[in-house]
C-alpha positions, 0 to 999 in steps of 0.5 A: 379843588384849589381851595382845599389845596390852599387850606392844605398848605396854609394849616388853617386848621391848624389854628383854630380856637379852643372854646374855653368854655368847654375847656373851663367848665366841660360843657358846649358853649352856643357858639362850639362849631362855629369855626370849624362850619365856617371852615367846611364852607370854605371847603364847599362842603355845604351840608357839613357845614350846616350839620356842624352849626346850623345857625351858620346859613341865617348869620352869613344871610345876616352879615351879607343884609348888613353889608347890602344895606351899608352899600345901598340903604334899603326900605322896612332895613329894621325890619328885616335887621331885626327878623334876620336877628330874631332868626339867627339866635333862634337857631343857636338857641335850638341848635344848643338845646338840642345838644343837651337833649 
């Protein structure tokens, strides 16, 4: 509750980004609804989140290996970076092609 009042008063949603690529060409870029499921996290709101941009939950698992791994280095790293990778275009990918279907 403290959250969305903070979100409330600063207007974060109030500055978001445009995507210019829709704006330019009028099409969806693979990264539309980054922002605003990034924003639904923040509030908690876990399933709109993925709802908005699926590929949200496999990048925050990315980021978190990357910063885990940084701190502390971690056997078959490459391995796991390189998995992490393959599963997170993937989703954009799916997730973007759905879109247009």
């Amino acid at each position: 509750m403290r959250f969305k009042a903070l979100f409330i008063f600063l207007g974060i949603e109030n500055y978001m980004l445009p995507c210019f690529t829709k704006q330019l060409l009028g099409v969806d870029c693979p990264g539309c609804g980054l922002q605003r499921s990034a924003l639904f996290l923040l509030k908690g709101e876990f399933w709109a989140a993925f709802h908005m941009y699926p590929a949200i939950y496999p990048m925050l698992l990315l980021f978190a290996f990357l910063g885990i791994n940084k701190l502390s280095p971690i056997k078959y790293s490459n391995t796991i970076t390189i998995t992490l990778m393959i599963s997170t275009v993937g989703f954009i990918l799916t997730n973007y092609i759905l879109k247009f279907i």
